[in-house]
N, C-alpha and C positions, 0 to 999 in steps of 0.2 A: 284633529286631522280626520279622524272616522267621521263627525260630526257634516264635514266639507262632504267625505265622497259618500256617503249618504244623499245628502244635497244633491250632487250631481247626477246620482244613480236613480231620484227620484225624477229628475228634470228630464233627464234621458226616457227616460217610462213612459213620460204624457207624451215625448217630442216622435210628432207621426212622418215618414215611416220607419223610422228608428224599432218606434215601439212592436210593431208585427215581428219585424227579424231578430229582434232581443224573445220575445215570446215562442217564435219557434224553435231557437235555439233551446230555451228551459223546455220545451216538451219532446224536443230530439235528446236531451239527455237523460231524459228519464224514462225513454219507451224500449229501453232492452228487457229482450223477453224473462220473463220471471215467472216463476207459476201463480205468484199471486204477489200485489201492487199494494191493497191496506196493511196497516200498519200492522195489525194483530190476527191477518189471513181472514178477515171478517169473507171477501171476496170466492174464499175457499167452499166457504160452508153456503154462499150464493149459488154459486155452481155445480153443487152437489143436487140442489134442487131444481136448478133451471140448465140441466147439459142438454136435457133432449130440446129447451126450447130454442129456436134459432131466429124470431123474430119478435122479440116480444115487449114489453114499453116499460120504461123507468122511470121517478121521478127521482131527483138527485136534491136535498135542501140543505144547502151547506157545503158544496159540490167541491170548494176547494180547488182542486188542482186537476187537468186531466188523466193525467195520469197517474203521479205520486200520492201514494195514498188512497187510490180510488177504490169505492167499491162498485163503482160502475164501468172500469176499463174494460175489465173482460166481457163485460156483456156486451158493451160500443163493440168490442172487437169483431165479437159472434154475430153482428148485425142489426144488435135493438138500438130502441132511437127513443129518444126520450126528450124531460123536463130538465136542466140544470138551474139551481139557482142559486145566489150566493150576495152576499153582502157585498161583496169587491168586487171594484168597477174590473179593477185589473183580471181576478181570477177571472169571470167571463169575456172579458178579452181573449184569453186565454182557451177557453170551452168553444170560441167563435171560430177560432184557429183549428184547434183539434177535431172540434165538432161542430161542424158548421150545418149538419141536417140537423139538430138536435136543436130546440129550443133553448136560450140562453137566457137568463133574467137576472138583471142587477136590482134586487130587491130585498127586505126583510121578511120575514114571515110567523106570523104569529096568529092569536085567534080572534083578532080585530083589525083593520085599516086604520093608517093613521101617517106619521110619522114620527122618527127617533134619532135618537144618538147611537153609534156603536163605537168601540174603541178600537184603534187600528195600530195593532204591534210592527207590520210593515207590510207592502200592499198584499203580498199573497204569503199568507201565515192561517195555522190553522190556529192559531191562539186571537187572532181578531174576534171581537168575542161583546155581546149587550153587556158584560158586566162588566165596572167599574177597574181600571186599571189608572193606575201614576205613570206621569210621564210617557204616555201614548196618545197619539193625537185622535181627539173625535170629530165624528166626522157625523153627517146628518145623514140620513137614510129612508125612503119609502117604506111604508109599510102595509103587507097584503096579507091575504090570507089564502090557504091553499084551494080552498072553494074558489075562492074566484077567480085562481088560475087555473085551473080546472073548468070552470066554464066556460072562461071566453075564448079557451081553448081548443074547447069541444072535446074534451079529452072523454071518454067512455068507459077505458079500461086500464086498470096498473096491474101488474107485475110485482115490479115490483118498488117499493116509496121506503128511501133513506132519510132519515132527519138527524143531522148534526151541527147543533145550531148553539151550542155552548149557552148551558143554562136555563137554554128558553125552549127547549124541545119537547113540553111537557105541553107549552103554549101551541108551538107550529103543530101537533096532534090533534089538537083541539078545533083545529083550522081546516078538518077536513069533512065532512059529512058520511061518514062511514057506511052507512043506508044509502046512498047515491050512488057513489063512486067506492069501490071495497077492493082495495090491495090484496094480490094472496100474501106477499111475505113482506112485513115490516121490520125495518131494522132502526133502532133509535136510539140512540144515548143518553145513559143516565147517570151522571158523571156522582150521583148521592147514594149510588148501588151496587156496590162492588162485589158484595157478598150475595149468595144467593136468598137466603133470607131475608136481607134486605129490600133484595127484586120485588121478592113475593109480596112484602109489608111496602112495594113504592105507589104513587097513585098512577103510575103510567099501567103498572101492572095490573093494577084495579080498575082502571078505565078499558082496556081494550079485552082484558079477559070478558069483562060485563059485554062487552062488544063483540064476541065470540070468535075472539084469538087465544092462541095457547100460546105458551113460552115456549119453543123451536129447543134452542139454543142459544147459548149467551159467548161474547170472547172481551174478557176487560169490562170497560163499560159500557159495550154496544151490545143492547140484547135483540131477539129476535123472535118475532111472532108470527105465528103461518094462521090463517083463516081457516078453522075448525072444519071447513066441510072439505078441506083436501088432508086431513090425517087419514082416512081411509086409505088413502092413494100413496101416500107415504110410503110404505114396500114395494109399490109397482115402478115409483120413480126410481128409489135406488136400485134397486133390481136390476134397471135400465140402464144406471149409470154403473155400474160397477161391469153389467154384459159388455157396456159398449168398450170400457176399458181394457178387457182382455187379449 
């Protein structure tokens, strides 16, 4: 029986205009206000950093959902406009709806062009994931790299660049030209570093410290790395946000 409304629920998804008013309904249910939307308040410690900024650009890889889960709602909210990208055709359907200034891309991303497999636990799951699962359908996928979404872009400036891409996040990093184009805050997941010692001993932490990131702060297995020439600034942002709180 599950099997049947499965089927059905998947048939409904593709069938248009069904599919817009099923997808505004999932992101009318998840936009009650909350102080923070990720799952581990990742979004919290965004905001600590960027409260004074009120226009400012994101790249989202792994984008998921627009609202649940996000660590980019509250910044959509406060007015930034950004990149979304994501394996699922569905979840950017989805990002089209919510965020429709915002760049939407149904693509892979890693640190070569090509194409792939990825395995789909159900259309908008954050466990759809490159690595091998039983009993989940795969599904074929483009694949790019964040250069060269980035260029044909014209993108100039990030803010701030989320990569959560199950697995392969060490790849979509590697996929950006950090002398070009230079994020202040990266936030990335490292689903093999849970411990902090570990962070330090992982190669994400070895490549971008050599690249002249520090470790922020960590929550779970999303860590976070601010570009070394704003730690000076560091007191003056909080500073700002904790005045502007009172």
């Amino acid at each position: 029986m599950k099997n049947i409304e499965k089927k059905i629920k998947d048939y409904l998804i593709k069938l248009y205009p069904f599919n817009k008013l099923y997808f505004f309904i999932k992101i009318l249910k998840k936009s009650k206000k909350k102080y923070y939307y990720a799952d581990n308040g990742e979004d919290v410690i965004i905001q600590s950093l960027f409260n004074h900024k009120k226009d400012g650009f994101y790249i989202d890889v792994g984008c998921y959902h627009p609202v649940r889960a996000s660590l980019t709602h509250l910044l959509h909210k406060k007015g930034w406009k950004g990149v979304n990208i994501d394996i699922s055709e569905e979840t950017i359907n989805l990002f089209k709806i919510a965020r429709p200034n915002d760049k939407n891309i149904n693509v892979g991303i890693s640190n070569k062009e090509g194409e792939d497999f990825y395995y789909q636990s159900s259309h908008i799951n954050q466990a759809n994931s490159f690595k091998a699962y039983e009993n989940v359908k795969k599904v074929k996928i483009q694949i790019s790299t964040l250069d060269k979404i980035i260029k044909e872009l014209g993108i100039k400036k990030i803010d701030f660049l989320n990569i959560d891409v199950e697995y392969r996040d060490f790849k979509a990093l590697q996929g950006i030209n950090l002398e070009d184009v230079r994020p202040t805050l990266i936030a990335i997941e490292d689903n093999d570093a849970y411990d902090i010692t570990e962070v330090v001993d992982s190669d994400i932490y070895k490549y971008l410290t050599n690249k002249e990131y520090f470790l922020y702060s960590k929550t779970n297995c999303t860590n976070f790395y601010l570009d070394k020439k704003f730690k000076n600034d560091l007191n003056d942002i909080l500073n700002t946000r904790n005045n502007n709180s009172l």
